[in-house]
BARO-920636 format. One line per 4 residues: their letters; for each residue x, y, z of C-alpha. Coordinates in pm, 1 decimal, decimal comma. Each point is the difference from the previous one (the first is absolute). Example, Ala and Ser with C-alpha at 12.3 -4.5 7.8 and 13.67 -1.06 7.14 Angstrom:
<pts>
as) 1230,0/-450,0/780,0 | 137,0/344,0/-66,0
</pts>
This chain:
<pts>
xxxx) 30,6/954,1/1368,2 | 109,2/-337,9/185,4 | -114,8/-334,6/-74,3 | 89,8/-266,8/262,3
xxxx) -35,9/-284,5/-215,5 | 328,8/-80,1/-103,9 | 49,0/13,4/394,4 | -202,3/-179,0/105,1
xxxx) 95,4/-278,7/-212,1 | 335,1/-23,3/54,9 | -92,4/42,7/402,4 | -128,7/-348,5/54,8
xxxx) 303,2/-147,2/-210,2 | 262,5/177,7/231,6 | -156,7/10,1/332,7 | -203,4/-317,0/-8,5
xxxx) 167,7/-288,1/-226,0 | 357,0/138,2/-126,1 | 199,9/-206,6/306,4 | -196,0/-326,7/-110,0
xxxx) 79,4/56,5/-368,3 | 361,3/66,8/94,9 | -32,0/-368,7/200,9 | 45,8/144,2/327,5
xxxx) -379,8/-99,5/57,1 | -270,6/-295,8/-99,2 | -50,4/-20,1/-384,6 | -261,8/-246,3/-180,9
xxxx) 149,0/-32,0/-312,3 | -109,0/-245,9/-297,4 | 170,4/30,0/-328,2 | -180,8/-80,0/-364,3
xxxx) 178,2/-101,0/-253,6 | -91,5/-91,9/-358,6 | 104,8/-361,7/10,8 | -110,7/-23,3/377,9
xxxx) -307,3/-219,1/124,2 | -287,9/69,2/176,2 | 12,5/-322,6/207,1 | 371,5/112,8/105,7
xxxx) -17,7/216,6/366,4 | 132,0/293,3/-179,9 | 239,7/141,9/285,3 | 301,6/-61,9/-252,9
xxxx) 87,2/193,1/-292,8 | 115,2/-304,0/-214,4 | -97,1/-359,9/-46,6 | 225,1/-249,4/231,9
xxxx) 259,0/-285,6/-221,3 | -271,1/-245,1/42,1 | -268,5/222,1/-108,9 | -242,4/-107,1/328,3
xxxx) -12,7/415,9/93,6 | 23,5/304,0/-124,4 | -166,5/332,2/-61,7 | -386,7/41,4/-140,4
xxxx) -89,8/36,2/-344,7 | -287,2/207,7/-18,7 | -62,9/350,1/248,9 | -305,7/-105,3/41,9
xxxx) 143,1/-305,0/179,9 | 229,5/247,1/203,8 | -301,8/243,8/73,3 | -187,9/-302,7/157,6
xxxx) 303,4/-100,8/252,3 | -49,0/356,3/112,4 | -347,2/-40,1/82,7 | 72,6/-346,3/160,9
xxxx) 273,6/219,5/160,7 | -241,9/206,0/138,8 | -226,1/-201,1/91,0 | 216,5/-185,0/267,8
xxxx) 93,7/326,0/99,4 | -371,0/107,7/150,8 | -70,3/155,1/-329,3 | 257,4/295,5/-26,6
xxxx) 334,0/-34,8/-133,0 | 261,4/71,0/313,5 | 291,9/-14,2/-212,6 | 98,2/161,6/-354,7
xxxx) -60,8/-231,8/-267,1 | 175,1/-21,2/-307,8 | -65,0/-186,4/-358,2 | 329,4/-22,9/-155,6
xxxx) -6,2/-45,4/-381,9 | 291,0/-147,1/-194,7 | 77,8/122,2/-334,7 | -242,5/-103,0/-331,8
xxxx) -339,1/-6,6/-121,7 | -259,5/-89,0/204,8 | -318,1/-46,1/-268,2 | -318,7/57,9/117,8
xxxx) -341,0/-148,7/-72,5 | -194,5/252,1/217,2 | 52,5/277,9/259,4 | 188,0/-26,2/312,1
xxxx) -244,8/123,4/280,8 | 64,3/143,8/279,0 | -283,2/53,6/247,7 | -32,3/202,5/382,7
xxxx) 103,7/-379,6/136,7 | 285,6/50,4/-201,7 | 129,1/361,4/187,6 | 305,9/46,6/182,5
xxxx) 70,9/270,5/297,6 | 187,8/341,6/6,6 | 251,1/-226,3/229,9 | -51,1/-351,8/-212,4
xxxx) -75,9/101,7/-354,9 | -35,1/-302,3/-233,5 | 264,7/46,1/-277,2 | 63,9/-146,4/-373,4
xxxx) 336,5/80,6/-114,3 | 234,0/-115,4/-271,7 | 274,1/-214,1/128,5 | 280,4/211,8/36,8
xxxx) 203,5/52,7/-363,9 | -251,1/-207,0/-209,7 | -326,1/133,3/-180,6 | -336,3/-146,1/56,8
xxxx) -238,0/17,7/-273,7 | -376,5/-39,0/35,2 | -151,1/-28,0/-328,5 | -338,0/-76,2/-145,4
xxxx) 87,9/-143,3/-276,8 | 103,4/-335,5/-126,0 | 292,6/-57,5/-223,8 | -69,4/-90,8/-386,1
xxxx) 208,0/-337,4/-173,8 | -20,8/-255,4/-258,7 | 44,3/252,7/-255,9 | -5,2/-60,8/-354,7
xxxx) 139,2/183,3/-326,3 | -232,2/56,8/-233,9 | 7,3/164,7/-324,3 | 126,7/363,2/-81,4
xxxx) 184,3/-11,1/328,0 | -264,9/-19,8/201,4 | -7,2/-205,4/320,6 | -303,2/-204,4/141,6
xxxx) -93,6/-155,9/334,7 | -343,9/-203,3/70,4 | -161,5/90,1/324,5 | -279,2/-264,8/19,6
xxxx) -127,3/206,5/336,2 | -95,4/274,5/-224,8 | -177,3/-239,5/-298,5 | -196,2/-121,0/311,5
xxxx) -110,3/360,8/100,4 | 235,7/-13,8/305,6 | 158,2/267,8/-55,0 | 82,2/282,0/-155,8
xxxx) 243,7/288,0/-27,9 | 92,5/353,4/-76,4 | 326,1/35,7/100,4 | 314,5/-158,2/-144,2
xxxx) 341,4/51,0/187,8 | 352,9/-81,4/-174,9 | 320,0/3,9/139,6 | 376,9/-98,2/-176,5
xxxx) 314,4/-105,6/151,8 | 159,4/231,4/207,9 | -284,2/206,1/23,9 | -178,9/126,1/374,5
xxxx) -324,8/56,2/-109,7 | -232,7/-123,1/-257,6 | -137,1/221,8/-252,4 | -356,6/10,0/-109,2
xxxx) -131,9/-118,0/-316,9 | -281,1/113,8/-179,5 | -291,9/-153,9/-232,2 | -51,5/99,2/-354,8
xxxx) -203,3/317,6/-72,8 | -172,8/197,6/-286,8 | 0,1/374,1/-31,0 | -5,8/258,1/160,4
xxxx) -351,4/126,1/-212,6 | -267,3/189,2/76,6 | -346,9/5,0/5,5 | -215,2/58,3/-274,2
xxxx) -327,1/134,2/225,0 | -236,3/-84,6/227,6 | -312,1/-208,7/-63,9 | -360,6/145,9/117,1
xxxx) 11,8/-272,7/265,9 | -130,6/108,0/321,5 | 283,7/94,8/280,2 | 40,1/-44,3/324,8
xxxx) -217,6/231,7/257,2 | 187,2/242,8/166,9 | 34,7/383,4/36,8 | 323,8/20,1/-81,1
xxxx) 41,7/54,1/-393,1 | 357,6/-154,4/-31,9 | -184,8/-306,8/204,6 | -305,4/-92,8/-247,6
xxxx) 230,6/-254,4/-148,6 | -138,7/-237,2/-254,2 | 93,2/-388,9/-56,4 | 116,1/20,0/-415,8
xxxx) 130,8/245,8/-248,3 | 80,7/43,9/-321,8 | 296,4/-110,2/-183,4 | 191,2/53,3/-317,5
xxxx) -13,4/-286,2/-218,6 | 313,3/-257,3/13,6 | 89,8/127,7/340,7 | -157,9/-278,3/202,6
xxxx) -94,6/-348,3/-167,1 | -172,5/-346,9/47,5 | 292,1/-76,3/221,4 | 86,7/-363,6/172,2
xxxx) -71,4/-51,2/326,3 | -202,7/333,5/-13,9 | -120,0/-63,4/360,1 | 393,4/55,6/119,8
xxxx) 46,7/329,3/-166,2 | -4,9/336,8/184,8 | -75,1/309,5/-157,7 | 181,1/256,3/233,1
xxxx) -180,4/382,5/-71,7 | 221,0/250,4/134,0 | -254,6/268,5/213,0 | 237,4/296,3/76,7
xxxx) 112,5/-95,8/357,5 | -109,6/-327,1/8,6 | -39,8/-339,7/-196,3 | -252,8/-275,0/-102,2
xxxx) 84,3/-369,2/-66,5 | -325,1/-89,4/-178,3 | -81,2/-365,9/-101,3 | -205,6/-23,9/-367,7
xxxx) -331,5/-177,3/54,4 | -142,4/76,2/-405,8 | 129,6/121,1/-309,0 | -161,1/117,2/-299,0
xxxx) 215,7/-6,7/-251,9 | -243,1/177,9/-222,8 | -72,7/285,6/161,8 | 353,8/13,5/176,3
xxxx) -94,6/-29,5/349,1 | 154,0/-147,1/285,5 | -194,9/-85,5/296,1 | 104,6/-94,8/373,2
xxxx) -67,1/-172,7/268,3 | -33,2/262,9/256,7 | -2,6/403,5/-16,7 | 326,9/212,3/76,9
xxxx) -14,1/287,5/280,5 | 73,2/261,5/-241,7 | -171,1/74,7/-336,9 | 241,7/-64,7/-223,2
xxxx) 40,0/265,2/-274,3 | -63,6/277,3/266,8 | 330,7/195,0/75,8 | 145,2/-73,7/-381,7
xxxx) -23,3/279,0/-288,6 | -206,3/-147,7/-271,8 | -152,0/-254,4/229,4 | 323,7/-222,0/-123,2
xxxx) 62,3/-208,2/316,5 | 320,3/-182,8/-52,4 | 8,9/-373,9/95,5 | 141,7/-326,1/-106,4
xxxx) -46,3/-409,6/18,1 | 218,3/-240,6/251,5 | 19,8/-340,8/-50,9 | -42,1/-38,7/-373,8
xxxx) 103,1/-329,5/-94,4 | -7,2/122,7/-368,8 | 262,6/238,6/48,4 | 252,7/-197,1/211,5
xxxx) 351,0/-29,9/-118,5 | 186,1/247,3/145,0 | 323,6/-55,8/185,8 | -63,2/-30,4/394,8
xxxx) -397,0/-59,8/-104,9 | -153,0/-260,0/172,4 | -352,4/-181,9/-44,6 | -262,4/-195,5/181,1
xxxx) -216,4/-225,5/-173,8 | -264,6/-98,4/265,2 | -187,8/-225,0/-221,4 | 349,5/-242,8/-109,4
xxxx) 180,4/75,8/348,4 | 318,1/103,9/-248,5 | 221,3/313,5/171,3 | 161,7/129,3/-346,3
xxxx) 267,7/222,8/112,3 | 271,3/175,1/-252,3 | 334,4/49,5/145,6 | 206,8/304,5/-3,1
xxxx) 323,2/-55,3/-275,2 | 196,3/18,9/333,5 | -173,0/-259,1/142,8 | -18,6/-375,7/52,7
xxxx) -264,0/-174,9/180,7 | 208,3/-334,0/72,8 | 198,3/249,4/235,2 | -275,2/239,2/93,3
xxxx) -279,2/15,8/264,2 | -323,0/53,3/-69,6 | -268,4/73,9/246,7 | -393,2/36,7/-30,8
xxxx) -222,6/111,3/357,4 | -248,0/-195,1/111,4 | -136,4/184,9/310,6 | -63,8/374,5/58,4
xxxx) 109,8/40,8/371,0 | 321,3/-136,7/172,5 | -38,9/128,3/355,4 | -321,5/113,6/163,3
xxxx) -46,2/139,0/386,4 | -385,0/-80,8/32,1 | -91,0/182,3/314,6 | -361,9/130,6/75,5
xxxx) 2,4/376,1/71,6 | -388,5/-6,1/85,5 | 59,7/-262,3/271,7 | 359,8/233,2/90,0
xxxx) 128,5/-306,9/-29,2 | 339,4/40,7/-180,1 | 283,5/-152,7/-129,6 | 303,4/164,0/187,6
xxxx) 399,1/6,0/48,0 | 81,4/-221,0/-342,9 | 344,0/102,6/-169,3 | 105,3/-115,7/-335,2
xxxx) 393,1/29,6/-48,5 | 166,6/-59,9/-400,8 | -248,1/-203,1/-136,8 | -140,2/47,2/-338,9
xxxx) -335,0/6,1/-141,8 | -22,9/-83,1/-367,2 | -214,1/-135,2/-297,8 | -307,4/50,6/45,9
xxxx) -336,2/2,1/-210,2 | -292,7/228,0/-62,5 | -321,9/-128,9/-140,3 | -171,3/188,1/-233,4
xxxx) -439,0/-39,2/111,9 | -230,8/-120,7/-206,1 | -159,5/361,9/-70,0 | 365,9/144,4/-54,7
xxxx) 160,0/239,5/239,7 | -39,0/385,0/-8,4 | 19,7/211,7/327,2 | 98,4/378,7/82,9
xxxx) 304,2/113,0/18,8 | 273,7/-186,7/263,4 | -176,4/-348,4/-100,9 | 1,3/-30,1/366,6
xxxx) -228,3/-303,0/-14,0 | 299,6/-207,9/-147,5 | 97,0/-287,5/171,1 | 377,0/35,4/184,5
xxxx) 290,8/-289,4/73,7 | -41,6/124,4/348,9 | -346,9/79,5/127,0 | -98,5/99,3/319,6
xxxx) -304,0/76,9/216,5 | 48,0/27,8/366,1 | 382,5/35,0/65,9 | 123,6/178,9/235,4
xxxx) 356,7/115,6/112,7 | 142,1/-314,7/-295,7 | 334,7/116,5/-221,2 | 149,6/-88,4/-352,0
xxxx) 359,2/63,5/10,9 | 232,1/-10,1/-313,5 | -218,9/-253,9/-129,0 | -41,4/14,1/-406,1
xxxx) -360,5/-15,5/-180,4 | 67,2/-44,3/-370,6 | -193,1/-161,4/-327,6 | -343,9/39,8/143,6
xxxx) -343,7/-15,3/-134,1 | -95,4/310,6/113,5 | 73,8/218,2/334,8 | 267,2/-124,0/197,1
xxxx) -155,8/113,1/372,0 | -331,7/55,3/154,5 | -26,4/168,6/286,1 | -384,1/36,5/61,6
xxxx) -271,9/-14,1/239,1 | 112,1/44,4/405,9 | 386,7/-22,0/-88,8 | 171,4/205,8/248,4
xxxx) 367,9/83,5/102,3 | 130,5/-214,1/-290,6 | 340,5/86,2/-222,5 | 171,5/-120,7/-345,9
xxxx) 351,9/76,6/92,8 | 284,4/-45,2/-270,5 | -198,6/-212,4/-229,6 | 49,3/18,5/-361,4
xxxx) -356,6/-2,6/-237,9 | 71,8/-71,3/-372,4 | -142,0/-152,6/-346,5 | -343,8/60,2/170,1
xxxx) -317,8/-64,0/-225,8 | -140,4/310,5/204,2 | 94,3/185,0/305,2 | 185,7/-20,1/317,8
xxxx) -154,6/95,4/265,4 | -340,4/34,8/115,9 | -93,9/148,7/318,3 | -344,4/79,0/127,4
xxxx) -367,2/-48,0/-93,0 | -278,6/190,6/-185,7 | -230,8/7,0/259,7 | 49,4/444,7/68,6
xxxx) -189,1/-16,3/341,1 | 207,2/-328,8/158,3 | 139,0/-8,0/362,1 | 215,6/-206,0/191,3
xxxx) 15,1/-312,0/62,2 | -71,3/22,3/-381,5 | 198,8/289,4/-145,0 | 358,7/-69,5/-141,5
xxxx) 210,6/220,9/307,8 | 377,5/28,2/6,4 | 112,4/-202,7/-261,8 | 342,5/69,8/-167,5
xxxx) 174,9/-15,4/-341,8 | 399,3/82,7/64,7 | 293,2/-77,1/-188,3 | -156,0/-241,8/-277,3
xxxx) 79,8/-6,4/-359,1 | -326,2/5,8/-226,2 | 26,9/-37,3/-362,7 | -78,5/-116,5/-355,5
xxxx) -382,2/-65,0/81,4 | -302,0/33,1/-174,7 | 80,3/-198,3/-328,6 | -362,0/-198,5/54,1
xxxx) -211,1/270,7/178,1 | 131,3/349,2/-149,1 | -185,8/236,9/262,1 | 121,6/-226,2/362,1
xxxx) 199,7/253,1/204,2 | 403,3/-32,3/154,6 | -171,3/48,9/321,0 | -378,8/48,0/74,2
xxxx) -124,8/158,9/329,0 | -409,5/31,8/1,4 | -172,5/69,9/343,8 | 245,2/-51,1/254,1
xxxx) 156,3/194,0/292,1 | 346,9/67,7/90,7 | 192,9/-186,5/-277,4 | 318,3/91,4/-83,7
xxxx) 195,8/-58,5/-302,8 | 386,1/109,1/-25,9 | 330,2/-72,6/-167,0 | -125,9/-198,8/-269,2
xxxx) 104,2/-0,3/-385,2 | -328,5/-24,9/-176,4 | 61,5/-42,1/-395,0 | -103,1/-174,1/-339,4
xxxx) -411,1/16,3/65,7 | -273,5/74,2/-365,2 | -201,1/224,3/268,0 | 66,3/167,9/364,5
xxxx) 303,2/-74,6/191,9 | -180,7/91,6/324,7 | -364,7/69,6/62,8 | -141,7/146,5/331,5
xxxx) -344,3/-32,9/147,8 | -387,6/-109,6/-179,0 | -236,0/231,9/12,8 | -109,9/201,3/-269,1
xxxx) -90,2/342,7/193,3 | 127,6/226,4/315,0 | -270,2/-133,4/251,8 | 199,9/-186,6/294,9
xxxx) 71,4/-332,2/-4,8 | 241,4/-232,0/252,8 | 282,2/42,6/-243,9 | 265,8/203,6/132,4
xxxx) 348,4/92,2/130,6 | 164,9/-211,7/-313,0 | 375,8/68,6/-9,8 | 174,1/-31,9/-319,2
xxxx) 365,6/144,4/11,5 | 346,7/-40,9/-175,2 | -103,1/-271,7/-259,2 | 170,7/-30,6/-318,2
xxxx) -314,0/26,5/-266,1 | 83,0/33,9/-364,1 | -146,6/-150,3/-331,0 | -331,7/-14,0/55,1
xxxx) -296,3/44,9/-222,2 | 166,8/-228,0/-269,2 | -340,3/-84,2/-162,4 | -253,1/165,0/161,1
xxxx) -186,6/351,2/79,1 | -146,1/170,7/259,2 | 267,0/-54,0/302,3 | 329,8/65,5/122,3
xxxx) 304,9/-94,0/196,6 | -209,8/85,0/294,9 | -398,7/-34,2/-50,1 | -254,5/139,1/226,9
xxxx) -341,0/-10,6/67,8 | -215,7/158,3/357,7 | 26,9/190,7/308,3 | 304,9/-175,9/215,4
xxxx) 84,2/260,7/284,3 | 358,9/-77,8/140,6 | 102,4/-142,7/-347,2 | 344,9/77,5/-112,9
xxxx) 229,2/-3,4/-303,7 | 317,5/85,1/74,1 | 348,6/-43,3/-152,0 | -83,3/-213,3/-307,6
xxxx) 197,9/-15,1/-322,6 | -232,1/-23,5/-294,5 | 91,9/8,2/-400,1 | -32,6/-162,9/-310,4
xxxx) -409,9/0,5/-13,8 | -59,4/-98,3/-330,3 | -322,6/25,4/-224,1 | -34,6/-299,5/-258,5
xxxx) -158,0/-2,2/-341,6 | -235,5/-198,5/123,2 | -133,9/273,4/291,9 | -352,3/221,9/-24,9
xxxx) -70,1/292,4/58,5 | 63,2/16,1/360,7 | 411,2/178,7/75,2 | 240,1/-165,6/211,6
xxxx) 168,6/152,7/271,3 | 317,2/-29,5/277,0 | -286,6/53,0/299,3 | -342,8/-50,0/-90,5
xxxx) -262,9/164,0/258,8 | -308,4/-150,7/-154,1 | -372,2/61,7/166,9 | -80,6/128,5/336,3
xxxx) 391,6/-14,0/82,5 | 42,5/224,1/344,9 | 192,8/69,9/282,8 | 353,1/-172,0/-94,3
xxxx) 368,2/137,8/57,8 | 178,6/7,2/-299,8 | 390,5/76,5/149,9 | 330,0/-29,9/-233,8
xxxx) -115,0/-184,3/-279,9 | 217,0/4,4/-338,2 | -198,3/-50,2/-288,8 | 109,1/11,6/-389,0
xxxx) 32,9/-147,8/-303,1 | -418,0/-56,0/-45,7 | -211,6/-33,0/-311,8 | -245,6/301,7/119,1
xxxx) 37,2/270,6/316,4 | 177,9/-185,5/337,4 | -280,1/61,1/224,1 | -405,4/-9,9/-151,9
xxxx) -277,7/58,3/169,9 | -375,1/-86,3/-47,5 | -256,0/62,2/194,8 | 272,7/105,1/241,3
xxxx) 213,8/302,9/-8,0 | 319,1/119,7/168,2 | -96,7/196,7/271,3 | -192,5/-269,8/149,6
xxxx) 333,4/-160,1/98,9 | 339,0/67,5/157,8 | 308,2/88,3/-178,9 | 331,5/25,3/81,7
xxxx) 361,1/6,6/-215,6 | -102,4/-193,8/-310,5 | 169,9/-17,6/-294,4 | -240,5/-41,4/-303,5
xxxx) 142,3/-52,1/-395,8 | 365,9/23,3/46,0 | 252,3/-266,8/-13,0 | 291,6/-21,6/220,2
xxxx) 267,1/57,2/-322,7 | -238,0/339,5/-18,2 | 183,6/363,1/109,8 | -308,8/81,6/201,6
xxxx) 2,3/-325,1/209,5 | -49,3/73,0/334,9 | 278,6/-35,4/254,1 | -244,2/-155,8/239,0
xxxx) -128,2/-247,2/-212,1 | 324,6/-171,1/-64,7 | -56,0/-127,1/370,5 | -377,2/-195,6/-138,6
xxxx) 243,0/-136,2/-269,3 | 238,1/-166,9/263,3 | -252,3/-125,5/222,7 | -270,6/-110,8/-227,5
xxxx) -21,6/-355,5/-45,9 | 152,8/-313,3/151,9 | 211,7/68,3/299,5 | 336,6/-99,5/-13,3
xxxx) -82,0/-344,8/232,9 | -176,1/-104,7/-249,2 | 115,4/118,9/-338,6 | 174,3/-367,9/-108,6
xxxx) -379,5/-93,6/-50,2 | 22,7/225,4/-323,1 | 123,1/-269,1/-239,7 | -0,2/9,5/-364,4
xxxx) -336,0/-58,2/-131,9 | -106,9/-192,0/-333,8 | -352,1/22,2/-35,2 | -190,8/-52,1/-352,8
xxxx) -217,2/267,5/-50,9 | -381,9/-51,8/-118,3 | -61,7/-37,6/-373,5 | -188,5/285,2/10,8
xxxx) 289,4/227,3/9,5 | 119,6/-82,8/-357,5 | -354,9/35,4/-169,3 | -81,7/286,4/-200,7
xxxx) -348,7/91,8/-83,1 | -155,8/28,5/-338,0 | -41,9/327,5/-175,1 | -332,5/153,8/-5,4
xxxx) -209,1/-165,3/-306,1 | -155,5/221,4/-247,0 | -405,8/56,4/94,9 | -213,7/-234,5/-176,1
xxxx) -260,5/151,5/-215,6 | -355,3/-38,5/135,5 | -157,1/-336,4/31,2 | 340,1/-123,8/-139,3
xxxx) 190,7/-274,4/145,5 | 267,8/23,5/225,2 | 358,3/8,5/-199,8 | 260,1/-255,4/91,7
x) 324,0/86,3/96,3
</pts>
């Protein structure tokens, strides 16, 4: 099956704009520049001897001499238009957006690109000083903003001398435990057992305490395939109880033997201490952070977000009015936050209602090319509601706090202008994600039409790598005629059940999976009862091509079906449990193993990767307790 999107795409840069780029044509260029000046014209890329003109400081700046570009131009843009960033960090105190007034043409496309051999940086974040030794080599820094109730972060981002990227840092936890039993307190309504959650359990005694700050911890209950972040709103000590602010999806307990849910505390300023630890004190404003033995802050950068969202395209697919022809060229997208509610945060698997660094609603025929999206908050990009004919080319994803990609919507019965149509994923690098939200996907594609996702090493993710389509049954819905072919996909499932390398859920005629290289799908000591599987054809799956697949290397069978079954499918010339090193490997499958993954344009983007997994990883859980006698009390550990 062909997909014209990359086509199309790289149409209107040949055809309409590629002699003006080459400067054979009309260019509006104005350059940013992290020590420009808004007041400055912007049309040169570096400030003058006496300092009277130079380039902008801020995009948003640049964005508006667009519009004022336009504007004398009738309203359209009649030649290409290009924001030229020079090299460093560009901190942001809220998104850049782009609206339909902001759109260039499939001949003029409005361009921001990194000035050629230097490496923009958006970030979110703002840099942490005036630090302070303290005792028992700990380090200190007062941020009055946060004593004030300013602010306030999740996220901490350090990076040495000499190093590319910055490294994530983690807050002090307790556990992993689990639960002691449920309370008789009544559960959520629904008809779904594994749904009739309830807003406390028990626990064992000494496992959670009268901590400091108790408003600031998170209890994090593992549910299977999916996680809650749960805020404590009452604690009785007595009767070892902890009670929360809001109720998680799942009923937690429900897919564990024994009832023993495992789950542990984050943000425990009791138990801080660690090397690379950090802590937040909202009430003092003090940032306690302990550094690693190879580190020293005096030389170090240290970074904490303060926004969500770098970059959104705000168009309005219910008034087809869109955001259209925007191309993003080696920038980078970094540092940003995720705020945990009030109530806590628990959704269903994907934890597609996560916030992104990109977001977009409305954006049509707009490209990110070899641009980098690393030390994020959450997911990296959004791709939702009337996005159409859009592509992530070459860009590398990494040290993600949960997915990559998302691509779609959840509404099973939407049409154009509002359906996600033609999008593409090619050639990226998506890795090292889910350290925050365990169950966010390496790419996640819910109702949508006619996306296509290829050539991409998908690796490092607690839960799926790649998850197809949102509806839990075979009755149609406008998803359909997803491509996902010669991707590199391998450890997945790191943490948690119930999924794949490939996840699936609903009819989607025209859907392939072809050519994809999947192994190392792991199963955790922290997983249910649920297996975990190379290709996952989960409820109401139907109609898809499954063509030269190699699969091996899996914690259960490659391929599981439920509520599905084989011969409701295509198959052709997979190879299913045995490695290439194997004397039954097929000749024909050595061909997948060549092709899968990054092309070899793009394979430089593959760089050496040092992310810092969750805590989570090196927990162990507590041995089953002996059973109390009746009416006894509960034993301590």
């Amino acid at each position: 099956m062909c997909h014209p999107v990359p086509i199309l795409l790289a149409a209107f840069l040949v055809m309409g704009c590629a002699a003006a780029l080459r400067g054979e044509g009309p260019v509006a260029t104005f350059y940013v520049a992290p020590d420009g000046n808004d007041v400055w014209s912007g049309k040169v890329a570096a400030p003058n001897a006496d300092k009277t003109d130079g380039p902008f400081a801020t995009l948003a700046r640049a964005r508006d001499a667009v519009r004022e570009l336009k504007r004398r131009q009738g309203g359209t843009i009649t030649e290409p238009a290009s924001v030229i960033l020079r090299g460093g960090t560009y901190f942001l105190g809220e998104p850049l957006v782009l609206s339909p007034e902001d759109s260039g043409t499939a001949a003029c496309p409005l361009r921001f690109a990194a000035f050629q051999g230097e490496t923009p940086v958006l970030s979110g974040g703002r840099v942490v000083g005036g630090w302070e030794q303290k005792e028992a080599g700990v380090c200190a820094a007062t941020l009055p903003d946060v004593r004030e109730g300013k602010w306030f972060f999740r996220q901490l981002f350090v990076r040495r001398p000499g190093q590319r990227d910055f490294e994530r840092r983690y807050r002090p936890c307790k556990g992993a435990f689990v639960i002691a039993g449920l309370t008789d307190a009544p559960a959520r309504k629904t008809s779904s057992r594994h749904a009739q959650s309830q807003d406390e359990f028990r626990f064992f005694p000494g496992d959670i305490g009268e901590w400091a700050n108790r408003g600031d911890v998170e209890v994090v209950a593992l549910h299977d395939w999916s996680a809650s972040r749960l805020r404590i709103r009452e604690l009785d000590l007595a009767n070892h109880i902890v009670r929360f602010t809001g109720f998680p999806v799942y009923r937690i307990g429900h897919w564990y033997k024994g009832g023993r849910n495992p789950y542990y505390a984050e943000n425990v300023k009791e138990a801080f201490g660690q090397p690379g630890e950090w802590y937040l004190d909202r009430p003092t404003g003090v940032l306690s952070y302990r550094p690693l033995p190879e580190e020293d802050l005096a030389n170090a950068t240290v970074v904490a977000p303060r926004v969500g969202t770098l970059v959104r395209l705000a168009g309005d697919p219910a008034k087809e009015q869109f955001v259209e022809y925007v191309l993003w060229e080696g920038i980078a997208f970094c540092h940003t936050d995720w705020a945990l509610p009030p109530q806590g945060y628990s959704s269903r698997q994907g934890m597609i209602d996560l916030s992104a660094a990109i977001e977009a609603e409305g954006a049509r025929r707009c490209r990110f090319e070899r641009c980098t999206l690393a030390h994020l908050g959450a997911y990296a990009v959004k791709l939702g509601q009337g996005c159409a004919d859009n592509a992530l080319v070459g860009c590398r994803m990494f040290d993600l706090g949960g997915g990559g990609v998302m691509i779609g919507v959840t509404n099973v019965n939407a049409q154009p202008p509002i359906l996600p149509t033609g999008n593409a994923v090619e050639n990226c690098l998506i890795s090292d994600g889910g350290p925050e939200h365990f169950s966010a996907n390496g790419v996640w594609i819910g109702i949508a039409a006619r996306t296509r996702l290829s050539h991409n090493v998908i690796r490092r993710f607690p839960y799926s790598g790649v998850a197809v389509g949102w509806s839990w049954n075979d009755k149609p819905t406008s998803c359909r005629e997803t491509v996902v072919e010669f991707n590199h996909i391998h450890d997945a499932m790191m943490l948690l059940a119930d999924g794949g390398g490939i996840y699936s859920l609903g009819l989607q005629p025209g859907t392939v999976l072809r050519g994809n290289h999947i192994h190392d799908i792991h199963r955790s000591r922290f997983a249910g009862s649920a297996p975990n599987n190379g290709i996952f054809l989960d409820e109401g799956s139907k109609e898809f091509l499954l063509e030269g697949n190699v699969i091996y290397r899996t914690a259960q069978q490659p391929v599981r079906f439920n509520r599905s079954k084989q011969d409701l499918h295509t198959w052709r010339d997979n190879s299913l449990g045995v490695p290439p090193d194997g004397p039954k490997f097929p000749e024909a499958a050595k061909d997948t193993l060549a092709k899968a993954g990054l092309e070899p344009a793009f394979r430089d983007i593959d760089l050496a990767l040092r992310a810092t997994p969750s805590p989570i990883y090196a927990m162990r859980l507590p041995p089953p307790p002996e059973p109390p006698p009746d009416g006894a009390k509960l034993p301590s550990r």
